[in-house]
RODO-492886 format. One record per residue (C-alpha): residue in one letter; x negated, y, z. Coordinates in Angstrom, 2 decimals. Layout:
<nodes>
A, X, Y, Z
...
</nodes>
This chain:
<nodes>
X, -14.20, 9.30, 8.35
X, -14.41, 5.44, 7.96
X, -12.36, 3.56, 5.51
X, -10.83, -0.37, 6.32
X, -8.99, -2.43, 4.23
X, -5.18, -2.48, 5.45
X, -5.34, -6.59, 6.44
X, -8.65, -5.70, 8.58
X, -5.89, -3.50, 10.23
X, -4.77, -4.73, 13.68
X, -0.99, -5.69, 13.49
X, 0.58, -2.25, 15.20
X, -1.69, -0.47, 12.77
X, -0.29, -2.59, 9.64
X, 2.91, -1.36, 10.76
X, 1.98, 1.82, 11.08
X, 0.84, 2.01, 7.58
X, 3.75, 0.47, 6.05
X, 6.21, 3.16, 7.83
X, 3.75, 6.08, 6.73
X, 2.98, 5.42, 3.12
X, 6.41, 4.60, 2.04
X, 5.45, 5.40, -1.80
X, 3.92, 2.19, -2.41
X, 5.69, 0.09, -5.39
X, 5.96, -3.85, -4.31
X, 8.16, -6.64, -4.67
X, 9.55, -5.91, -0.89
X, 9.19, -2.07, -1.25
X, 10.11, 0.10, -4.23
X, 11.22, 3.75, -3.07
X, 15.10, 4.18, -4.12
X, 14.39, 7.10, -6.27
X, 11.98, 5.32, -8.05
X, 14.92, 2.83, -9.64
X, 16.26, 3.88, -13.26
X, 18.83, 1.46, -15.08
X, 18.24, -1.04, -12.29
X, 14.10, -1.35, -12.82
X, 11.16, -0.46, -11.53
X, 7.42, -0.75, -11.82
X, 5.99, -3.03, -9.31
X, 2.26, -2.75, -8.58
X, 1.74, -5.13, -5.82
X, 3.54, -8.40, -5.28
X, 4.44, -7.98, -1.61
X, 3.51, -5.66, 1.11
X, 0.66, -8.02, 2.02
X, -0.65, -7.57, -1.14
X, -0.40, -3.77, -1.00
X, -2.29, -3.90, 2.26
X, -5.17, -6.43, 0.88
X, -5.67, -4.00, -1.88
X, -5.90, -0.71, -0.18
X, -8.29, 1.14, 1.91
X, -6.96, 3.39, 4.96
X, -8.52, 6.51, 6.27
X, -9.54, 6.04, 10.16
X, -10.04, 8.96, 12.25
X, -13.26, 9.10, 14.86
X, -11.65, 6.97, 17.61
X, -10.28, 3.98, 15.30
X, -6.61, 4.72, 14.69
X, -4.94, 4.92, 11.06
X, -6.05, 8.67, 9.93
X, -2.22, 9.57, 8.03
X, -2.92, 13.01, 6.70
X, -4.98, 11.17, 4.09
X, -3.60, 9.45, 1.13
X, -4.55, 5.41, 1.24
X, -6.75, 4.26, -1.99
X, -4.88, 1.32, -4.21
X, -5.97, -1.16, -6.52
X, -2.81, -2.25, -7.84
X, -2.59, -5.90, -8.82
X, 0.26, -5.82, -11.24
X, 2.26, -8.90, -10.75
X, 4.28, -8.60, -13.43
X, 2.01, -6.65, -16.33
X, -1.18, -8.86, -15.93
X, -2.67, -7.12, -19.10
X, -2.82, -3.95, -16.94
X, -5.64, -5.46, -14.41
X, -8.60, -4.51, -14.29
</nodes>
């Protein structure tokens, strides 16, 4: 299994991504259930961001592998201190 990072993705692939890991915490994307008294935790600044700081699973042939979970480096936009 080969691993790509999601903006190395072609675009139908990006897309792809986006619709299948829908537990990803961004400025454009925070899951519903994930809201309490009108906040959230936001790891990634947009959805861009989210896919320049995650690695995708790719089966043999080259297309997005979605059994696997992704692997995030979350850039924190609004909690700097938590960066690495």
């Amino acid at each position: 299994m080969n691993w790509v990072k999601g903006t190395d993705l072609p675009a139908a692939a990006r897309l792809q991504a986006t619709a299948t890991y829908v537990h990803r915490y961004t400025k454009e994307h925070v899951p519903a259930w994930a809201v309490q008294d009108g906040n959230s935790v936001v790891l990634f600044a947009s959805d861009e961001d989210w896919l320049a700081h995650t690695n995708f699973p790719l089966n043999g042939d080259g297309s997005l592998r979605t059994t696997t979970p992704c692997m995030s480096s979350p850039t924190w936009p609004h909690n700097p201190e938590l960066r690495r």
